[in-house]
VOLO-444136 format. One line per 8 residues: their letters; for each residue x, y, z of C-alpha. Coordinates in Angstrom, 2 decimals, always signed. Layout:
a) X Y Z ~ ... .
REM end
This chain:
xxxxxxxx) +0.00 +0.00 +0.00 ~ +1.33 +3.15 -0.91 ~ -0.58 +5.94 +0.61 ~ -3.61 +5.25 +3.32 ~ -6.26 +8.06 +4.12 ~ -7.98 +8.12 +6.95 ~ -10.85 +11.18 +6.68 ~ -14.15 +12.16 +5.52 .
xxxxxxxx) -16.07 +11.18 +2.20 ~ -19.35 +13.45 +1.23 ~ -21.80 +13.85 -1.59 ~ -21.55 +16.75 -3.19 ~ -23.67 +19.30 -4.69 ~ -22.91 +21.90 -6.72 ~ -24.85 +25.61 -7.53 ~ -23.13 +27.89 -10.05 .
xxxxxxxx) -23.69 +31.53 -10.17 ~ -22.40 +34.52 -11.74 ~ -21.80 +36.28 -7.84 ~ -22.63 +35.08 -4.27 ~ -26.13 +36.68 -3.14 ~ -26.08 +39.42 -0.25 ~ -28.17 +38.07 +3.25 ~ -31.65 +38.09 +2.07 .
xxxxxxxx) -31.07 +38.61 -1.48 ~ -32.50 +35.97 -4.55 ~ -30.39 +35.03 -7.30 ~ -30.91 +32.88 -10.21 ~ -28.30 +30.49 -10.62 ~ -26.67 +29.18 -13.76 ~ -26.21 +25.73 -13.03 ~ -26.30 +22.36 -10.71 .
xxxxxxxx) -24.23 +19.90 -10.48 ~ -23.52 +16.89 -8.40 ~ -21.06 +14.43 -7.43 ~ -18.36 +12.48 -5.04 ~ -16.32 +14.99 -2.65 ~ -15.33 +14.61 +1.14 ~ -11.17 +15.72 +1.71 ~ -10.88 +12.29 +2.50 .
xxxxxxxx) -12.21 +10.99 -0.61 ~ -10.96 +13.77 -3.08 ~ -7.39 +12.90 -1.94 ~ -8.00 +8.75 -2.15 ~ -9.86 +8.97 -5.53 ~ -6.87 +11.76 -6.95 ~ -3.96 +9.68 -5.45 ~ -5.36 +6.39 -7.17 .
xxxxxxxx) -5.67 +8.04 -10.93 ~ -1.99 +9.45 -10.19 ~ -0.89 +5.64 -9.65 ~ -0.86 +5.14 -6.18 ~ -2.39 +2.09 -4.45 ~ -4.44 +3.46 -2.04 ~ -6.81 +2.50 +1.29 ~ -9.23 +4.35 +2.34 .
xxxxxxxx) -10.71 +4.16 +6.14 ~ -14.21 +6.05 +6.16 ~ -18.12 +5.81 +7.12 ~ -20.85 +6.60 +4.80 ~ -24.65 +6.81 +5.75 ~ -27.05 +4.09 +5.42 ~ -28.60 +5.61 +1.95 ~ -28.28 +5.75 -1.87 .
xxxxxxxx) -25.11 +8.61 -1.66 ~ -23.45 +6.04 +0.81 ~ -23.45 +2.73 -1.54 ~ -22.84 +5.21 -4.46 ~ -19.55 +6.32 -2.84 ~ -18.40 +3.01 -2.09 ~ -18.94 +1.81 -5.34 ~ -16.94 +4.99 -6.84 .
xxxxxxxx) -13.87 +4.27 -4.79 ~ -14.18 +0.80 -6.56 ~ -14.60 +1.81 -10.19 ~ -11.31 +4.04 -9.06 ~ -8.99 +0.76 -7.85 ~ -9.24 +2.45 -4.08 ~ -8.84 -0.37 -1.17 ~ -12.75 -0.46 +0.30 .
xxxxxxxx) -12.08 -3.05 +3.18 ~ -12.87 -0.34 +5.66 ~ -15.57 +2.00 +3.92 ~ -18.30 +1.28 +6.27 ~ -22.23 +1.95 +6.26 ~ -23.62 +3.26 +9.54 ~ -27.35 +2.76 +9.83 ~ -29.80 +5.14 +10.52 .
xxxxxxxx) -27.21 +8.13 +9.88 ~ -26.84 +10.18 +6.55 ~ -23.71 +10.96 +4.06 ~ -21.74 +13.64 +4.98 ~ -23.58 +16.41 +2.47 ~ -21.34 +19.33 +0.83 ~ -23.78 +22.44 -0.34 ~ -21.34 +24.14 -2.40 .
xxxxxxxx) -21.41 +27.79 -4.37 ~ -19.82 +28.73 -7.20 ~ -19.03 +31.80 -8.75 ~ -17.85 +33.55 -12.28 ~ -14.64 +33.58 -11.01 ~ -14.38 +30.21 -9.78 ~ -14.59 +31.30 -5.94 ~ -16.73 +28.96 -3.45 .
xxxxxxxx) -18.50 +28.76 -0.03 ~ -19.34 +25.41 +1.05 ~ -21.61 +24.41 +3.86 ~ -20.85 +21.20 +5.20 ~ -23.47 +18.53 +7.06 ~ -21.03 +16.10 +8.56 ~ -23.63 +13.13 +8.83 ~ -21.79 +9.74 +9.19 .
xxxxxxxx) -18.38 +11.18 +9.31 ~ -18.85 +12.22 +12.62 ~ -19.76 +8.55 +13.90 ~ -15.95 +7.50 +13.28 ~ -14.71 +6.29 +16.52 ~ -10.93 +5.83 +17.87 ~ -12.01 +2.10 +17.79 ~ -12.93 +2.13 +13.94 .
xxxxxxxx) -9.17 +2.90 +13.32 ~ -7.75 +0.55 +15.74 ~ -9.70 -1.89 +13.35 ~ -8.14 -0.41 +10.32 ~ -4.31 -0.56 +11.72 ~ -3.36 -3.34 +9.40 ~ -4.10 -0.86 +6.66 ~ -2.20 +2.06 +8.02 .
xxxxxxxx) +0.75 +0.23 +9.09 ~ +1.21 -1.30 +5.70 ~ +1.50 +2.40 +4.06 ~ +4.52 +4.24 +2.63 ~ +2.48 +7.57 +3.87 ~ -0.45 +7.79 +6.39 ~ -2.86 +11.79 +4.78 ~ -5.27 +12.87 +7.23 .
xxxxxxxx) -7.78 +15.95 +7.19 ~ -9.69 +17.35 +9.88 ~ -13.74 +16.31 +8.44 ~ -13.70 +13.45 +10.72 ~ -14.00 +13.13 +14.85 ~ -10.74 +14.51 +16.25 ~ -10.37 +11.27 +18.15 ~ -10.16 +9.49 +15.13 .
xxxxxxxx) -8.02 +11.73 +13.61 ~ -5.45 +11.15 +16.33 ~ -6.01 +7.54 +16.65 ~ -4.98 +7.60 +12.67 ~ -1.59 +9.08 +13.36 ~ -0.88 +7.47 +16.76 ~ -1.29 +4.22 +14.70 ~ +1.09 +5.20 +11.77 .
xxxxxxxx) +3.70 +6.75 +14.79 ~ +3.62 +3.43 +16.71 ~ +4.05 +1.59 +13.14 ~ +6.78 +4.20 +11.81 ~ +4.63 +5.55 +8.68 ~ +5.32 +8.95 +7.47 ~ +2.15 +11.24 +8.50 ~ +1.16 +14.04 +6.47 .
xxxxxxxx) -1.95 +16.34 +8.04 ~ -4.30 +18.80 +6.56 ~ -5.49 +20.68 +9.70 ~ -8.94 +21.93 +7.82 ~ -11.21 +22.74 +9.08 ~ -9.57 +24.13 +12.13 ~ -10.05 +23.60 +15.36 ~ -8.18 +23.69 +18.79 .
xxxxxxxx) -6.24 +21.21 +18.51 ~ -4.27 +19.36 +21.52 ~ -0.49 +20.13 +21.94 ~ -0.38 +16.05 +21.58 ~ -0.74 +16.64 +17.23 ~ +2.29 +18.83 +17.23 ~ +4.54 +15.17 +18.07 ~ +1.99 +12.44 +15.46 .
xxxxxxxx) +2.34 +14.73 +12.30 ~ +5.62 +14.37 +10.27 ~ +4.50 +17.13 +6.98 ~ +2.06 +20.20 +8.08 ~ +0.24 +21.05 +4.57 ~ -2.11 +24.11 +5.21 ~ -2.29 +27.99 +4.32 ~ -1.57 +30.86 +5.65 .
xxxxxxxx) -5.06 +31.53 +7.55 ~ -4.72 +27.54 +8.96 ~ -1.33 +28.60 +9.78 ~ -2.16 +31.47 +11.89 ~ -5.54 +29.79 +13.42 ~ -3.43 +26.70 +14.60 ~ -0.29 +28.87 +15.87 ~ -2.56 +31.52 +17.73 .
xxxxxxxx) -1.34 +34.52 +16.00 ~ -1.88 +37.09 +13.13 ~ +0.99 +37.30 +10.95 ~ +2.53 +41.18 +10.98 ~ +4.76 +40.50 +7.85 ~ +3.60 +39.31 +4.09 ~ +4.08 +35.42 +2.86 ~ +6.08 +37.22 -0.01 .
xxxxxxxx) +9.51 +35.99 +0.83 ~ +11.52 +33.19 +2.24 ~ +12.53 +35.79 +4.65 ~ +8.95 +36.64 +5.72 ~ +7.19 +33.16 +5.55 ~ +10.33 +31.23 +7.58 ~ +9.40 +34.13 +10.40 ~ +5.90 +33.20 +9.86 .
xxxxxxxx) +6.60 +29.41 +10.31 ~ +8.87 +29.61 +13.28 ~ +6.47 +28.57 +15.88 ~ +5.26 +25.30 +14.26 ~ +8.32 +24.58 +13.00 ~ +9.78 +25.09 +16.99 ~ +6.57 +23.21 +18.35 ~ +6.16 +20.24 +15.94 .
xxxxxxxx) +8.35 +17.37 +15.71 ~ +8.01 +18.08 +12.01 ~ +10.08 +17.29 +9.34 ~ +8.50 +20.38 +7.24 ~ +6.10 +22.34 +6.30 ~ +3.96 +22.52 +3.12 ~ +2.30 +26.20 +2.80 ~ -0.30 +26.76 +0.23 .
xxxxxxxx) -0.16 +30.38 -1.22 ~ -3.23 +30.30 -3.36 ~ -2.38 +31.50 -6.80 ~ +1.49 +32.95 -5.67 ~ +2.45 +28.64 -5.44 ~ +3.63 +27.09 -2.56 ~ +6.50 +27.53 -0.20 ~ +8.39 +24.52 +1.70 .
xxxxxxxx) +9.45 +25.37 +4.42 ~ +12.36 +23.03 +7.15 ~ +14.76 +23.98 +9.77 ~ +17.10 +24.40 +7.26 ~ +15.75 +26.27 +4.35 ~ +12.78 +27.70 +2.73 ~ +11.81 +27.18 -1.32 ~ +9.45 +28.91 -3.04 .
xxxxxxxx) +7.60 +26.93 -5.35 ~ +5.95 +28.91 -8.22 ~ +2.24 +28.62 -9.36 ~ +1.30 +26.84 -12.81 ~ +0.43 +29.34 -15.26 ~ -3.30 +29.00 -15.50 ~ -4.80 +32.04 -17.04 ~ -7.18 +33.78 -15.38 .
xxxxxxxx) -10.36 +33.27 -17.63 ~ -8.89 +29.19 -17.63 ~ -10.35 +29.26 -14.11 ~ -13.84 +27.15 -13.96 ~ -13.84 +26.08 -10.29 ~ -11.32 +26.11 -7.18 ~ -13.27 +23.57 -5.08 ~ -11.24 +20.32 -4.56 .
xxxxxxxx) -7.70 +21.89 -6.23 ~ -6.44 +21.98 -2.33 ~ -7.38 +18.34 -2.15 ~ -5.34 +17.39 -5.31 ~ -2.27 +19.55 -3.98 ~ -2.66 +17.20 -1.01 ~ -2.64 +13.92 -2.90 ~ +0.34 +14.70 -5.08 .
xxxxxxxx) +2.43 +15.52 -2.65 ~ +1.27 +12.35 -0.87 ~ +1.72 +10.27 -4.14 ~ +5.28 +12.27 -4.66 ~ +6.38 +11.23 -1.19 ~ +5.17 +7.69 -0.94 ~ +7.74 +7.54 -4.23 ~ +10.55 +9.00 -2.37 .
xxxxxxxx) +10.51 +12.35 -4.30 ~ +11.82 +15.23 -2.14 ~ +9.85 +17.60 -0.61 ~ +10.27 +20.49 -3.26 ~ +9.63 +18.07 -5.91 ~ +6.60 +16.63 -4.55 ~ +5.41 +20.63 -3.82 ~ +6.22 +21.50 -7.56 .
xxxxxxxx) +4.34 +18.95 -9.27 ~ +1.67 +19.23 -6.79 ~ +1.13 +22.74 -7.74 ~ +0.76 +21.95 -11.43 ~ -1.40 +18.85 -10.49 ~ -3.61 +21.42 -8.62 ~ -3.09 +24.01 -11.71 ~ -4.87 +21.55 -13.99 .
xxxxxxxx) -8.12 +20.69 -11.95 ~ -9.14 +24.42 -11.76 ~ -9.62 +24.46 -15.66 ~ -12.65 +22.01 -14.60 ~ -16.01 +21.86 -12.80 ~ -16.23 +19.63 -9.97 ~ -14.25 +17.97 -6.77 ~ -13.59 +14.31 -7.92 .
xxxxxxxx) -15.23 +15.45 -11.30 ~ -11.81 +17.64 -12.24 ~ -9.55 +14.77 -11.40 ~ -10.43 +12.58 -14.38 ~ -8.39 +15.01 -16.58 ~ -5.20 +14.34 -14.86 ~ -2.77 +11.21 -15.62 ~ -0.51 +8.69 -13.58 .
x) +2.51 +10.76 -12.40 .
REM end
């Protein structure tokens, strides 16, 4: 097994626009769409067209957007041993906006992904200590989060964590999580503090880093700078990574593009590609499925690294 995600998986649906409305304002919309989403599941599905062999560990509700998601990992070659049905509980459920300018604002219903228990993942250990590289998000319960990357610590698998969406975390994550990937607002919402200089140099964003890097047991950080690229930051240096040149009217829809950052880098690293390598092709990876409607939808277009 190459990479093994523990997170969320959702159904997905989709309402295009030319602008968001203002509180209490009608629009008409321009189109609807639905479809497979979740962090979780964007980053198994995305990871398994690159070429990985992935695993999945997940709940779905006891309805038709449940068995449709398991059978989606399937068609995709993703491990479904432990994508499990809990009765009498819904899909997680993404309401997602879209605008001209390929902006969103998603409202989230967790549904089964918040019945994931810290015993759910002890079950799924075999899984996660057979990885090269253990991805976790933050859609899931927190103690199954944890439970995740206690497991791959214990087993000695890489971790790499998405801490979205945030929350307080306990000081315990800063010691389970190997490769931070998050932006600059995570960044500042998980360290506590608002950042007084720009993310505009190596100078600026190794300042900006200190305190995780000084707190974490990390081996480095992956920061997401939107459409200025990526930085990677260590103890020892910081690289910029530059943006793939996607023109501005080439932009459909950013929902999901964070997602396939997250599982090339994963796919990159579980193939022993350094950390500026895995950044780099992750931000072209990511470059390509804003050109395209869609979470999981957007991923079809890209090809086996």
């Amino acid at each position: 097994m190459d990479v093994a995600v523990v997170g969320s998986s959702n159904y997905d649906m989709y309402t295009y626009m030319s602008r968001f409305p203002a509180p209490g304002e009608t629009i008409t919309g321009k189109k609807f769409q639905d479809g497979f989403g979740g962090k979780g599941a964007n980053q198994a599905v995305c990871a398994s067209i690159l070429g990985a062999k992935v695993g999945i560990v997940t709940r779905v509700g006891d309805d038709k957007f449940g068995r449709e998601i398991r059978e989606n990992y399937e068609r995709h070659g993703v491990d479904v041993t432990h994508v499990k049905i809990v009765e009498g509980v819904t899909t997680g459920i993404a309401n997602i906006w879209v605008d001209d300018s390929g902006e969103n604002k998603i409202v989230l219903i967790p549904g089964a992904n918040y019945k994931m228990t810290a015993a759910d993942v002890v079950a799924a250990k075999t899984l996660i200590s057979e990885a090269k590289l253990l991805v976790c998000q933050n859609e899931i319960t927190l103690e199954a989060t944890l439970e995740a990357l206690r497991c791959a610590k214990q087993s000695h698998v890489s971790t790499l964590f998405n801490p979205s969406p945030m929350i307080d975390f306990p000081d315990e994550i800063f010691s389970l999580v190997d490769i931070w990937c998050l932006n600059q607002t995570e960044l500042e919402l998980l360290m506590k503090f608002q950042a007084e200089d720009m993310y505009d140099t190596p100078e600026n964003i190794r300042r900006n880093c200190s305190s995780l890097l000084s707190k974490s047991s990390c081996n480095g950080i992956l920061l997401t700078l939107g459409s200025k690229g990526a930085a990677v930051v260590t103890k020892d240096d910081v690289v910029m990574i530059p943006p793939a040149h996607i023109r501005k009217k080439e932009v459909v829809d950013t929902t999901g593009a964070g997602d396939s950052f997250l599982a090339t880098v994963a796919v990159c690293l579980a193939k022993n590609k350094s950390f500026v390598d895995a950044a780099t092709t992750a931000c072209h990876t990511s470059g390509e499925t804003v050109k395209y409607a869609g979470c999981q939808a957007s991923y079809k277009y890209l090809r086996p690294l």
